[in-house]
PDBQT receptor file of N, H, CA, C and O in Angstrom, charges set to zero:
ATOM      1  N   UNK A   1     -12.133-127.211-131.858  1.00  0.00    +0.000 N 
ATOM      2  CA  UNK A   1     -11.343-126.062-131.451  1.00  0.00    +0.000 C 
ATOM      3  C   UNK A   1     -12.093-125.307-130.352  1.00  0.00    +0.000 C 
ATOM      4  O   UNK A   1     -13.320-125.253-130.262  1.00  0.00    +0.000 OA
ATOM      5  N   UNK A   2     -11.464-124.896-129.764  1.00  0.00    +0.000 N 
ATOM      6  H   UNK A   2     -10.468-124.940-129.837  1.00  0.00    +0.000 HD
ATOM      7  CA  UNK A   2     -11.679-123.787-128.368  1.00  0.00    +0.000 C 
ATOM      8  C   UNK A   2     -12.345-122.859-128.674  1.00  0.00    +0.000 C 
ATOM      9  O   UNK A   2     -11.739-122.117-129.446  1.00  0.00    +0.000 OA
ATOM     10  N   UNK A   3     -13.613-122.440-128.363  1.00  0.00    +0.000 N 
ATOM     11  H   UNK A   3     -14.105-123.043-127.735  1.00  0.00    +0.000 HD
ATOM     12  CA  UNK A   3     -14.193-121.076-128.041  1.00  0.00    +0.000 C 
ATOM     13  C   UNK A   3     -13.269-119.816-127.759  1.00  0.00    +0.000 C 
ATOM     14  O   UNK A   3     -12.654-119.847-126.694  1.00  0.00    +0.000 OA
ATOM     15  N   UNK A   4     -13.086-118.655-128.622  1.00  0.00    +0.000 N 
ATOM     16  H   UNK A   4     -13.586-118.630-129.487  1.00  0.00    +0.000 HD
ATOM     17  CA  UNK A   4     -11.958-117.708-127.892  1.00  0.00    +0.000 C 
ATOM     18  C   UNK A   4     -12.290-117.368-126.363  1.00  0.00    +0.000 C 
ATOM     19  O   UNK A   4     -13.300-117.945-125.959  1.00  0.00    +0.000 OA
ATOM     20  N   UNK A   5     -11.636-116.540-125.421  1.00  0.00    +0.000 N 
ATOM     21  H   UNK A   5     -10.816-116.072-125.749  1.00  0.00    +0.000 HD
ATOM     22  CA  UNK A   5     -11.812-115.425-124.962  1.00  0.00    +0.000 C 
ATOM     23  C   UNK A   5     -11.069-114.377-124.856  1.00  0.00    +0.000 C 
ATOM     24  O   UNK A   5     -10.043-114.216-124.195  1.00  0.00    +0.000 OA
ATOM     25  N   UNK A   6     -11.827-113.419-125.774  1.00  0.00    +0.000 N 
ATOM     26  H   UNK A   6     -12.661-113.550-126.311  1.00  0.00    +0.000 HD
ATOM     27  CA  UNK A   6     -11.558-112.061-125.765  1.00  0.00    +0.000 C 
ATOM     28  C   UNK A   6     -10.881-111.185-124.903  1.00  0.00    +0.000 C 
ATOM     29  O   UNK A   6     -11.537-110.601-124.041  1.00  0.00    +0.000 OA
ATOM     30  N   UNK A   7      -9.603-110.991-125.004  1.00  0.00    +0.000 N 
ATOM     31  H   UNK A   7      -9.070-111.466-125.704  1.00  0.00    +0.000 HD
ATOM     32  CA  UNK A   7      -9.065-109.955-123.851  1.00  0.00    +0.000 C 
ATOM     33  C   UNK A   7      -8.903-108.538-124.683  1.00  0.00    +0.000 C 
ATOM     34  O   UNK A   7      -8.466-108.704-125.821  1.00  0.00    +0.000 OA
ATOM     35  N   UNK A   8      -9.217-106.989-124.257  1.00  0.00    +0.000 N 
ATOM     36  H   UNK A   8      -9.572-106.854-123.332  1.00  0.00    +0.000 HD
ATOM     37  CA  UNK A   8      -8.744-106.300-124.831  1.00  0.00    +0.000 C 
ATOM     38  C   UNK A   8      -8.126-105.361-123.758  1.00  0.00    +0.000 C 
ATOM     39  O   UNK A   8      -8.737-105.065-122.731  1.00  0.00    +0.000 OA
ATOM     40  N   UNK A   9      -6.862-104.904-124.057  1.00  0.00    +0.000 N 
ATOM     41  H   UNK A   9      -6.365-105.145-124.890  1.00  0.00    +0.000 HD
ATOM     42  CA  UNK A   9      -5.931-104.083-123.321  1.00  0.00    +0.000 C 
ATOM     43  C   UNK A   9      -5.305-103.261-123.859  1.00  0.00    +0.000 C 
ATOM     44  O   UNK A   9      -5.900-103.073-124.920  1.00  0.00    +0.000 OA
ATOM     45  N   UNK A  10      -4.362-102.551-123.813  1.00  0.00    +0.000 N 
ATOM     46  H   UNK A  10      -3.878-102.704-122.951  1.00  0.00    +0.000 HD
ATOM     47  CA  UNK A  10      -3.698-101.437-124.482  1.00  0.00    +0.000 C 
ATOM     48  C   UNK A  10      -3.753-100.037-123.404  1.00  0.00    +0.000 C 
ATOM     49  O   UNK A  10      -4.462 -99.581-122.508  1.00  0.00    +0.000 OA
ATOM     50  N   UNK A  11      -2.645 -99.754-124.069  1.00  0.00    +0.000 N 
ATOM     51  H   UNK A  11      -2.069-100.124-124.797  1.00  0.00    +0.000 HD
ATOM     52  CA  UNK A  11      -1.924 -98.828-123.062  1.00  0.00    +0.000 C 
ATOM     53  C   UNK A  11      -1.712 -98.307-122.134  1.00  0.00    +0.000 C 
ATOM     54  O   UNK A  11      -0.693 -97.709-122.481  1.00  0.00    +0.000 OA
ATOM     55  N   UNK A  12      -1.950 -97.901-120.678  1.00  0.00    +0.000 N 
ATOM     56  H   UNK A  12      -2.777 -98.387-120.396  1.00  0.00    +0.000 HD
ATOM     57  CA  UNK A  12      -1.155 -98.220-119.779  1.00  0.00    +0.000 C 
ATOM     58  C   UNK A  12      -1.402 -99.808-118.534  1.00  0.00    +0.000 C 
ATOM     59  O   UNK A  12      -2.561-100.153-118.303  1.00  0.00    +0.000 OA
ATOM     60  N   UNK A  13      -0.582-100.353-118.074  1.00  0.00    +0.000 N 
ATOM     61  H   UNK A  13       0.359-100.073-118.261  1.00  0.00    +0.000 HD
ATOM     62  CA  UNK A  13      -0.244-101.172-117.260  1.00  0.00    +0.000 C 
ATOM     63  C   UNK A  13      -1.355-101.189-116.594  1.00  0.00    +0.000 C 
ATOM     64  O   UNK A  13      -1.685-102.307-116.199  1.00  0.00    +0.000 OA
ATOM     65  N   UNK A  14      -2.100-100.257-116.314  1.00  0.00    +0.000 N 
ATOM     66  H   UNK A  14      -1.832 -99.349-116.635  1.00  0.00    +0.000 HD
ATOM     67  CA  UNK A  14      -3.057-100.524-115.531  1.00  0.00    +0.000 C 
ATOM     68  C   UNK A  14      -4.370-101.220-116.013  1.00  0.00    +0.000 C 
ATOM     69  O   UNK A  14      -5.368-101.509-115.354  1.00  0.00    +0.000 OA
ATOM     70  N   UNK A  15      -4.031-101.465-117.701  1.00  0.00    +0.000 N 
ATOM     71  H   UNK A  15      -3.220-101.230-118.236  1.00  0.00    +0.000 HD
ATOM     72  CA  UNK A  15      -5.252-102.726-118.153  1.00  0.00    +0.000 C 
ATOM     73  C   UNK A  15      -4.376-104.450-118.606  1.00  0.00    +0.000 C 
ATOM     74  O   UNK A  15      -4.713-105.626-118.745  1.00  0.00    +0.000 OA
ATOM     75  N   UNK A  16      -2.796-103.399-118.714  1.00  0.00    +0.000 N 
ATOM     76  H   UNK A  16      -2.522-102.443-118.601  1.00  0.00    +0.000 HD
ATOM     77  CA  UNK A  16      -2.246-104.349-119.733  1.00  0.00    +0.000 C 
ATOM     78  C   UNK A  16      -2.016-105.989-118.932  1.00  0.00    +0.000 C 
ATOM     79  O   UNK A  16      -2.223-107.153-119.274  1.00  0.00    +0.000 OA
ATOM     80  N   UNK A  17      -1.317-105.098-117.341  1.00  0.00    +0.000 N 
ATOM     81  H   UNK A  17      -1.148-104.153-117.063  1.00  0.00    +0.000 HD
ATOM     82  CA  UNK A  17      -1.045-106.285-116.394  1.00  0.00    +0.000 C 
ATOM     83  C   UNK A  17      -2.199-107.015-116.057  1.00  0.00    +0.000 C 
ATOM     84  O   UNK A  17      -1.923-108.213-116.007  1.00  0.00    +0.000 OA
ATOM     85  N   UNK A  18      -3.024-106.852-115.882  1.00  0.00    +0.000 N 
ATOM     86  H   UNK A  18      -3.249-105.879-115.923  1.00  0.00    +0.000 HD
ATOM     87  CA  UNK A  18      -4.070-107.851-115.432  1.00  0.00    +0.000 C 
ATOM     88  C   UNK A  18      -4.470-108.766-116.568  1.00  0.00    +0.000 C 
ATOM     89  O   UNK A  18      -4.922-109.911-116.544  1.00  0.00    +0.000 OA
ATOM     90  N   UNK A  19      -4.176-107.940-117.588  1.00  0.00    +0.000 N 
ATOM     91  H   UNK A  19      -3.809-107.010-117.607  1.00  0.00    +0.000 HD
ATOM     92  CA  UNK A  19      -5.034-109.335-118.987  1.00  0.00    +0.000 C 
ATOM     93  C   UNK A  19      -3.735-109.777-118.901  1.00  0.00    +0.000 C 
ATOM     94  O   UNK A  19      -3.727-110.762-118.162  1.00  0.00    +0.000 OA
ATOM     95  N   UNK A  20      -2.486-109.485-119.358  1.00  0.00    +0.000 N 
ATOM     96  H   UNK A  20      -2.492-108.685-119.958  1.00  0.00    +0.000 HD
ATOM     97  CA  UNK A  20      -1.594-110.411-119.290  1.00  0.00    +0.000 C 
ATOM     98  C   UNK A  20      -1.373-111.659-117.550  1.00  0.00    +0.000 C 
ATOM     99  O   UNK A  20      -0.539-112.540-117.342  1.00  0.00    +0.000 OA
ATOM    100  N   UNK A  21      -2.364-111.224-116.784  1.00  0.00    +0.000 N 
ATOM    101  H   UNK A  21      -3.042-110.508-116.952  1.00  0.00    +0.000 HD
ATOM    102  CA  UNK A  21      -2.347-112.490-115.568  1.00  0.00    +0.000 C 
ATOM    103  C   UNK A  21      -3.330-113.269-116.024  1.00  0.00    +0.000 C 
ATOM    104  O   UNK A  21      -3.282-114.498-115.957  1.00  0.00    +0.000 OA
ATOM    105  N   UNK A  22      -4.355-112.573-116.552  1.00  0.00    +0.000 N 
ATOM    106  H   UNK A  22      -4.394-111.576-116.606  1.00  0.00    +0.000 HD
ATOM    107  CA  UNK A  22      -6.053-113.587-116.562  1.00  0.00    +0.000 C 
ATOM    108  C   UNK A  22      -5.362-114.353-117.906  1.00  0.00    +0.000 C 
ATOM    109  O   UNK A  22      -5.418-115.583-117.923  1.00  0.00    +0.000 OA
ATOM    110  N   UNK A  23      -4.795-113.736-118.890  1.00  0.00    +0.000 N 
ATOM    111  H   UNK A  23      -4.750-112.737-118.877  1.00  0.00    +0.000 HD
ATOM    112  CA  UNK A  23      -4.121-114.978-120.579  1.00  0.00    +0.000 C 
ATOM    113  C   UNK A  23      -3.534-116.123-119.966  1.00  0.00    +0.000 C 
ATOM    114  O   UNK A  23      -3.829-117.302-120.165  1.00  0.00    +0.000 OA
ATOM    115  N   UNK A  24      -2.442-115.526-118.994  1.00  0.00    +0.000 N 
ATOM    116  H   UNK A  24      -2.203-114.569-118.833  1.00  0.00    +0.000 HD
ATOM    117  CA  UNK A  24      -1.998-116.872-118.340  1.00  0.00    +0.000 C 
ATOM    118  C   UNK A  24      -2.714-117.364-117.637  1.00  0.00    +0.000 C 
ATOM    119  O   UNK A  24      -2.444-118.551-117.819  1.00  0.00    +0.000 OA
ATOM    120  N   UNK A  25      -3.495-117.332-116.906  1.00  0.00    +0.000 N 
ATOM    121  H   UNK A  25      -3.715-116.368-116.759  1.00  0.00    +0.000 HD
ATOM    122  CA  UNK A  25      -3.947-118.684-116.009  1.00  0.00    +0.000 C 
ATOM    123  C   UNK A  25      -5.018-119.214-117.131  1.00  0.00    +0.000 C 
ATOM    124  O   UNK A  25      -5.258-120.421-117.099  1.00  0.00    +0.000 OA
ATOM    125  N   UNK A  26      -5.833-118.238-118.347  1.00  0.00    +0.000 N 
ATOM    126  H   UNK A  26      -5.638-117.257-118.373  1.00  0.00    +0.000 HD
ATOM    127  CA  UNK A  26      -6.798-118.783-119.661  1.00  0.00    +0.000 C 
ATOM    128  C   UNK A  26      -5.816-120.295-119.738  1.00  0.00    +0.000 C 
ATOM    129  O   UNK A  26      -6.093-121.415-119.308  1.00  0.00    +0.000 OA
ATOM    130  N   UNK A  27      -4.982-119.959-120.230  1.00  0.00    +0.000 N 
ATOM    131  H   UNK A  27      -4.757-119.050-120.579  1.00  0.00    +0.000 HD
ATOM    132  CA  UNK A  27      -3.774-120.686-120.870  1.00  0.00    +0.000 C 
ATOM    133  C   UNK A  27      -3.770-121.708-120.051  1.00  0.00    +0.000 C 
ATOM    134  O   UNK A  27      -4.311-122.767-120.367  1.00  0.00    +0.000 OA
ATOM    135  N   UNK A  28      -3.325-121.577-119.202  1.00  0.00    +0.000 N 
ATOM    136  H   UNK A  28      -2.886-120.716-118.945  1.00  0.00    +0.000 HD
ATOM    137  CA  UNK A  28      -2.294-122.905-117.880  1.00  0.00    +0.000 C 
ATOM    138  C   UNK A  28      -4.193-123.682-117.455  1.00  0.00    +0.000 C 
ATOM    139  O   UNK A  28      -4.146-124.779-116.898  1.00  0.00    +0.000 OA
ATOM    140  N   UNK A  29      -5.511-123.156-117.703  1.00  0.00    +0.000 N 
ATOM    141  H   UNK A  29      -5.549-122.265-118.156  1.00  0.00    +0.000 HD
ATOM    142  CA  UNK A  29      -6.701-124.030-117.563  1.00  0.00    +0.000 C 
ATOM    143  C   UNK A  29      -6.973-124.747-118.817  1.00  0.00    +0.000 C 
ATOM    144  O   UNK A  29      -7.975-125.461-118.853  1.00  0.00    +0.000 OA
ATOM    145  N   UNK A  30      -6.316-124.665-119.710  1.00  0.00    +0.000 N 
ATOM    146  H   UNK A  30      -5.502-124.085-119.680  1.00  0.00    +0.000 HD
ATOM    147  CA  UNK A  30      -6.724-125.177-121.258  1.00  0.00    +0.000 C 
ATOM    148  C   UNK A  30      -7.043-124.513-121.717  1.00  0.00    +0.000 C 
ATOM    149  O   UNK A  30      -6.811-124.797-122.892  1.00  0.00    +0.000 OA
ATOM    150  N   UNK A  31      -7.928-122.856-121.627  1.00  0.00    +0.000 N 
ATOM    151  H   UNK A  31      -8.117-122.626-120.673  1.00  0.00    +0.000 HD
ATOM    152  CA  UNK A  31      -8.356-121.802-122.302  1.00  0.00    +0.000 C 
ATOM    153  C   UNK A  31      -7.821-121.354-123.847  1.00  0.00    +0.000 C 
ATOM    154  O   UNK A  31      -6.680-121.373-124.309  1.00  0.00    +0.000 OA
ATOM    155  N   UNK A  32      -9.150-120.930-124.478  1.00  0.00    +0.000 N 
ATOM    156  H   UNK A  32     -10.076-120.915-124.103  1.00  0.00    +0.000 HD
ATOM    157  CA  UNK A  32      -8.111-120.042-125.616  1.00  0.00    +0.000 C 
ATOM    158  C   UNK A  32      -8.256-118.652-125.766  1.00  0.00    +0.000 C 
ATOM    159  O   UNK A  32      -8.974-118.094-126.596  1.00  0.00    +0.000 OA
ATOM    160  N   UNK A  33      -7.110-117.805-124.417  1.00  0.00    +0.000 N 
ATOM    161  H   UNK A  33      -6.527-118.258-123.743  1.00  0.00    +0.000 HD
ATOM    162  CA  UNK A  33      -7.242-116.599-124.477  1.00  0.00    +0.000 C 
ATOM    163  C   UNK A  33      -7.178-115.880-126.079  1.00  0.00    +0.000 C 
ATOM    164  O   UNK A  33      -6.669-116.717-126.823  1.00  0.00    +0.000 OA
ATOM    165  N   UNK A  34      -7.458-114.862-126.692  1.00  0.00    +0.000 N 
ATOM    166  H   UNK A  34      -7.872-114.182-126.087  1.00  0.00    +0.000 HD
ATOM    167  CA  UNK A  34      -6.915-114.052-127.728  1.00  0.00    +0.000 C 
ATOM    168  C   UNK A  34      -7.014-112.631-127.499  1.00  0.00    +0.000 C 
ATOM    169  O   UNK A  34      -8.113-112.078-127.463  1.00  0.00    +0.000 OA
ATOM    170  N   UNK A  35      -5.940-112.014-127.343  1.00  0.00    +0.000 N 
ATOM    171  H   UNK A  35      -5.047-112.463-127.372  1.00  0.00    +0.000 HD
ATOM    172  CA  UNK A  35      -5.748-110.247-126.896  1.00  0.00    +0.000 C 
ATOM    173  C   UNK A  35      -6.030-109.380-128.471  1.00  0.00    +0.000 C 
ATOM    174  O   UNK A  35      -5.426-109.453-129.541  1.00  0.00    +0.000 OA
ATOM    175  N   UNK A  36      -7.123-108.630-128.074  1.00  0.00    +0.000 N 
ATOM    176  H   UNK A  36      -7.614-108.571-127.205  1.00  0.00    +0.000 HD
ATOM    177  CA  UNK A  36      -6.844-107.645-128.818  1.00  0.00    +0.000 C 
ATOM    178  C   UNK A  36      -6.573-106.237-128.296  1.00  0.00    +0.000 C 
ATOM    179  O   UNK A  36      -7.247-105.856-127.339  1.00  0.00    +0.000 OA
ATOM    180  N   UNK A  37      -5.304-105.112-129.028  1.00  0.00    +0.000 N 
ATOM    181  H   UNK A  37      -4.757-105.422-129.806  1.00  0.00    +0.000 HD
ATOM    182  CA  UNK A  37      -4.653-104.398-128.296  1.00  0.00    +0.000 C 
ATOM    183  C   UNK A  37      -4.215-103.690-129.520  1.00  0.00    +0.000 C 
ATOM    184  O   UNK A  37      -4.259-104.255-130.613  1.00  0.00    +0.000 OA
ATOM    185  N   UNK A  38      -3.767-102.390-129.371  1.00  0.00    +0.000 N 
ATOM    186  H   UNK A  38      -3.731-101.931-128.483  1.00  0.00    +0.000 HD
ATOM    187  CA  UNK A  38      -3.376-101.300-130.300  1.00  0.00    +0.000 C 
ATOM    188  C   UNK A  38      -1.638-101.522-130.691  1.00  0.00    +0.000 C 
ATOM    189  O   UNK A  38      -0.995-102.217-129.904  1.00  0.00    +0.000 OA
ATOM    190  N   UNK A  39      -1.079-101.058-131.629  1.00  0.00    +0.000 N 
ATOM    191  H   UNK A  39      -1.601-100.493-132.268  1.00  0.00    +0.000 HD
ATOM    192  CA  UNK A  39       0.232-101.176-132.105  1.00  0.00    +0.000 C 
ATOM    193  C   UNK A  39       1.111-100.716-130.734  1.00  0.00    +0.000 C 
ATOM    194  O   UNK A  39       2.073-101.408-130.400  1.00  0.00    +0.000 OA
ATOM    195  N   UNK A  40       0.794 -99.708-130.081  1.00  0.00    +0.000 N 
ATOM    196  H   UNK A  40       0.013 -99.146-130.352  1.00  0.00    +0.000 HD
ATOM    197  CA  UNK A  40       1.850 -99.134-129.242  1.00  0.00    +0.000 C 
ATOM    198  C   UNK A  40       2.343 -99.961-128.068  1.00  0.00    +0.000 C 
ATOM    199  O   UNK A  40       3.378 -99.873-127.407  1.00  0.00    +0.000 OA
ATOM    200  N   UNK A  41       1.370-100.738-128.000  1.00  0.00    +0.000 N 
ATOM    201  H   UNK A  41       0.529-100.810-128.536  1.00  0.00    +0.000 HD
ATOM    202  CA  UNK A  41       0.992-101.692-126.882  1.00  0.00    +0.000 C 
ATOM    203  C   UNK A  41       1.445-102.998-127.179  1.00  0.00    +0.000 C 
ATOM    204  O   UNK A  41       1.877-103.705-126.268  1.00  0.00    +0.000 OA
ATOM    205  N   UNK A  42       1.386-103.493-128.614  1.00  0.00    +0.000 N 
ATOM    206  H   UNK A  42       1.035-102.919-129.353  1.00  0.00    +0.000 HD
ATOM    207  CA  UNK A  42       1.816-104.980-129.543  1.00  0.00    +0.000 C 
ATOM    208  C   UNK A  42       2.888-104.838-129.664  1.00  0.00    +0.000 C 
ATOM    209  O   UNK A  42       3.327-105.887-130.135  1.00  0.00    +0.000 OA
ATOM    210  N   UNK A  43       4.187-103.664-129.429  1.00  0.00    +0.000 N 
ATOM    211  H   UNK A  43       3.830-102.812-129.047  1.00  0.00    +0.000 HD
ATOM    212  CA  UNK A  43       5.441-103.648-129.371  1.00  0.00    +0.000 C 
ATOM    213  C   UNK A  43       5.935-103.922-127.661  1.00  0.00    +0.000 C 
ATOM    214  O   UNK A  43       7.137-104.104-127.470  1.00  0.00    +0.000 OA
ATOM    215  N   UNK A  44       5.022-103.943-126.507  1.00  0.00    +0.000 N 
ATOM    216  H   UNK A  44       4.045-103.796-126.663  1.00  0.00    +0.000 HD
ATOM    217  CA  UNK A  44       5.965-103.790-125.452  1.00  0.00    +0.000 C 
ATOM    218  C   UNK A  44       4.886-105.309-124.428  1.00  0.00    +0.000 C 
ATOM    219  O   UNK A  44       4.589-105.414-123.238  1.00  0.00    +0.000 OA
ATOM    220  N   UNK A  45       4.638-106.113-125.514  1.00  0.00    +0.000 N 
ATOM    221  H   UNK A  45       4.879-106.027-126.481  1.00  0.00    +0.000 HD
ATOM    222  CA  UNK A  45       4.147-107.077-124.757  1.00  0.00    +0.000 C 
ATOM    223  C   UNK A  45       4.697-108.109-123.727  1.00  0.00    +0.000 C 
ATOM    224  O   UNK A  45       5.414-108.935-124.291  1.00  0.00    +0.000 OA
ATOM    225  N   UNK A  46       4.596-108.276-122.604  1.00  0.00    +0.000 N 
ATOM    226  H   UNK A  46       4.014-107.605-122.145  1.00  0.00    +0.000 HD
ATOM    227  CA  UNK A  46       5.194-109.271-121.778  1.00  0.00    +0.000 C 
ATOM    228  C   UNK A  46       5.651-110.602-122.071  1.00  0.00    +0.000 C 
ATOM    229  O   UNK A  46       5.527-110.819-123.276  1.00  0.00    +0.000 OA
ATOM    230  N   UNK A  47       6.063-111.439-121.533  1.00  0.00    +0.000 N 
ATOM    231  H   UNK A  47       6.164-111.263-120.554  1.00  0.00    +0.000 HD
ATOM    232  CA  UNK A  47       5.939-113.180-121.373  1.00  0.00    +0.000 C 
ATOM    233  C   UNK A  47       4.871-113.933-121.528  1.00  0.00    +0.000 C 
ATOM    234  O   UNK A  47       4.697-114.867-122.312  1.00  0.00    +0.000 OA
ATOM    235  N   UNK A  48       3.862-113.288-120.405  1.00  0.00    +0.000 N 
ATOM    236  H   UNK A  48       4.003-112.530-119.769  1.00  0.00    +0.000 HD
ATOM    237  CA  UNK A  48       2.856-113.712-120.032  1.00  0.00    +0.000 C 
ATOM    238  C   UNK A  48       1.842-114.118-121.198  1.00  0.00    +0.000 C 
ATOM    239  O   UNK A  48       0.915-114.890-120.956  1.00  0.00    +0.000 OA
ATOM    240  N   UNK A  49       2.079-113.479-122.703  1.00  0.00    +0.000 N 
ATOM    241  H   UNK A  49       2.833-112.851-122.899  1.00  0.00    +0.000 HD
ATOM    242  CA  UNK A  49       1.459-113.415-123.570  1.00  0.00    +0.000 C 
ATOM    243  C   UNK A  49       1.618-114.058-124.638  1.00  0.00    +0.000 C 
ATOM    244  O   UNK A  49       0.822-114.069-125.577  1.00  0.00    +0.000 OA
ATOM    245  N   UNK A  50       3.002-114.834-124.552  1.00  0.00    +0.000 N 
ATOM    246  H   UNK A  50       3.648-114.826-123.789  1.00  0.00    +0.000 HD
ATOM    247  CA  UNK A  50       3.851-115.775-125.840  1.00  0.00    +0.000 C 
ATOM    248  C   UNK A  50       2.607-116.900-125.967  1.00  0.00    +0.000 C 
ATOM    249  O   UNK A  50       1.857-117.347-125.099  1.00  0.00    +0.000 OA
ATOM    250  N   UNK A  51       2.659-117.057-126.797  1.00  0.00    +0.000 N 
ATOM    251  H   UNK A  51       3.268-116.693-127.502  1.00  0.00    +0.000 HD
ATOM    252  CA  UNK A  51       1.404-117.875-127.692  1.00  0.00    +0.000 C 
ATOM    253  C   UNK A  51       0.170-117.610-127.422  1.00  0.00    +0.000 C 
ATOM    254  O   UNK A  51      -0.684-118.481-127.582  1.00  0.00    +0.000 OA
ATOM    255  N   UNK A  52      -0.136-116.418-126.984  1.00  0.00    +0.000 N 
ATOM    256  H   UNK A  52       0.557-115.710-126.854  1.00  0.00    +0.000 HD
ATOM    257  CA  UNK A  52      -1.731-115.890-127.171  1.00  0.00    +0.000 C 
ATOM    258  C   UNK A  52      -1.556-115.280-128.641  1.00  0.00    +0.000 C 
ATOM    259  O   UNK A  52      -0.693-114.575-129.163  1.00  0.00    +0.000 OA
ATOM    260  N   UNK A  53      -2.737-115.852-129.072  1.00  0.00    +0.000 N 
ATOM    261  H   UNK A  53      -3.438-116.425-128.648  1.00  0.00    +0.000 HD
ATOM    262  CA  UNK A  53      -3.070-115.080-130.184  1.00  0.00    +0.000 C 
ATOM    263  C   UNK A  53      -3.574-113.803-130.076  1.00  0.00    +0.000 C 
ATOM    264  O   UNK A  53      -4.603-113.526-129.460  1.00  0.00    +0.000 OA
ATOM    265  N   UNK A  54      -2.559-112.668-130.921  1.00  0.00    +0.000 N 
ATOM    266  H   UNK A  54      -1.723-112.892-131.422  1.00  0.00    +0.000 HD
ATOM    267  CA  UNK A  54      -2.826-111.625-130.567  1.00  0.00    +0.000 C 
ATOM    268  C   UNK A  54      -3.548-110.719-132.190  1.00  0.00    +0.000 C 
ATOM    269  O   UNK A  54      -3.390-111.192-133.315  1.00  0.00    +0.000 OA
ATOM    270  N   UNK A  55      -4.135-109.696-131.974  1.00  0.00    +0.000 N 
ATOM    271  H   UNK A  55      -4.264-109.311-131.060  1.00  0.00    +0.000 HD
ATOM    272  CA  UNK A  55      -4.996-109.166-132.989  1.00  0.00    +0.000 C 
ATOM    273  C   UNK A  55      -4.876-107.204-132.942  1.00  0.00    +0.000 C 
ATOM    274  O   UNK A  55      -5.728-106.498-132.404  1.00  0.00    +0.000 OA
ATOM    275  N   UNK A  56      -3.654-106.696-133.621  1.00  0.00    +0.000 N 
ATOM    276  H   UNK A  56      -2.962-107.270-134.057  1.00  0.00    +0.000 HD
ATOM    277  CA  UNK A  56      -3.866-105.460-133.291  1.00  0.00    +0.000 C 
ATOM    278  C   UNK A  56      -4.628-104.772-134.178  1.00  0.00    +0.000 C 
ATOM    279  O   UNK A  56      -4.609-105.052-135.376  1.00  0.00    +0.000 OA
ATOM    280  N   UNK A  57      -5.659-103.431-133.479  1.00  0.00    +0.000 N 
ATOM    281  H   UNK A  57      -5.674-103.203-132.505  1.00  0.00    +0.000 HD
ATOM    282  CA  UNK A  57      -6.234-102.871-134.332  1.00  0.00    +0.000 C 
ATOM    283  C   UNK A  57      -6.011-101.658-134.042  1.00  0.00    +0.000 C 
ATOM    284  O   UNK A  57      -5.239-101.348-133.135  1.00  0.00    +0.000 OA
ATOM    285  N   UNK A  58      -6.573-100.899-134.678  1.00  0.00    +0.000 N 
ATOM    286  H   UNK A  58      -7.200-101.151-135.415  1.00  0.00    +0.000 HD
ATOM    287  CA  UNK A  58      -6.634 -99.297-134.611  1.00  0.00    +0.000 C 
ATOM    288  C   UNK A  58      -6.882 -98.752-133.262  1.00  0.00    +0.000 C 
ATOM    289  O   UNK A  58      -7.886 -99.215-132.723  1.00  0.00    +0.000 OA
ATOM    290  N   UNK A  59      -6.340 -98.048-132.716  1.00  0.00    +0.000 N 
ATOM    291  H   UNK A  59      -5.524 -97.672-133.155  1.00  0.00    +0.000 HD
ATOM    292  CA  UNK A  59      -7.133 -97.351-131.576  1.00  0.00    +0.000 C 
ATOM    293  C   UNK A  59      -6.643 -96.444-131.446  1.00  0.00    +0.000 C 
ATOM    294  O   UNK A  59      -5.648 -96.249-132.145  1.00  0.00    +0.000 OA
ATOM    295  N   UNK A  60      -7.359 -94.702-129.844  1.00  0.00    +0.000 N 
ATOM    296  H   UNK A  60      -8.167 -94.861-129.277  1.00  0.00    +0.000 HD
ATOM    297  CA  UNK A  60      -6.875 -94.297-129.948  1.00  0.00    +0.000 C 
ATOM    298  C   UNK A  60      -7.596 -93.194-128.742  1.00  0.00    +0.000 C 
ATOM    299  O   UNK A  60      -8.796 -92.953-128.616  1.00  0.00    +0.000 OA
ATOM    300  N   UNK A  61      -6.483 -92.648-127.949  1.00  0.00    +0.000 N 
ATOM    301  H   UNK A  61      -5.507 -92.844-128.051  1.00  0.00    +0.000 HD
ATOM    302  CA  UNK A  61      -7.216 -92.569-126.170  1.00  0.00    +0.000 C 
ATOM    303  C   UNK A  61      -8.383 -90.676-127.109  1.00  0.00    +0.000 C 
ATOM    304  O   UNK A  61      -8.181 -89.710-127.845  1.00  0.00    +0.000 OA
ATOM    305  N   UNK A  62      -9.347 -91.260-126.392  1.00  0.00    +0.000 N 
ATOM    306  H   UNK A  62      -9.510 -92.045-125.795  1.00  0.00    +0.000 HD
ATOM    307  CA  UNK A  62     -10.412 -89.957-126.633  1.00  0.00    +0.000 C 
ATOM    308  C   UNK A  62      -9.463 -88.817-126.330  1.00  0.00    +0.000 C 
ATOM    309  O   UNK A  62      -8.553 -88.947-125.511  1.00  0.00    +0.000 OA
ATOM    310  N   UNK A  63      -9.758 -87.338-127.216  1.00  0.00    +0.000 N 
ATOM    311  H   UNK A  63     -10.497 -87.232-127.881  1.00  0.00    +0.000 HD
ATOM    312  CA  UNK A  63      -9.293 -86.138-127.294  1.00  0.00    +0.000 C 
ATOM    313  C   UNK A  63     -10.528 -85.135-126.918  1.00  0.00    +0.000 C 
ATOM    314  O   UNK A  63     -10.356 -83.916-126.916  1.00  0.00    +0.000 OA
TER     315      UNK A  63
């Protein structure tokens, strides 16, 4: 089995789009991307991300 690599992203576009480009090309090289990303973020996931294994956890932007 594949070594992961770790993507973590979550909430706004400005982390989400780029890991969802780098999963796909992980993917389309043989890679085994896996995203980890917060609930708010695991509801509005792209295409780009269908069969990445995804892992949501807790998070939550500093106050």
């Amino acid at each position: 089995m594949l070594r992961p690599i770790a993507l973590a992203a979550g909430g706004t576009g400005g982390h989400l789009f780029p890991a969802e480009a780098l999963a796909g090309e992980l993917a389309r090289r043989g890679e085994r991307p896996v995203l980890f990303t917060d609930a708010r973020t695991a509801a509005r996931l792209g295409p780009g991300f269908a069969g990445v294994e995804t892992h949501v956890i807790r998070a939550a932007g500093v106050a």
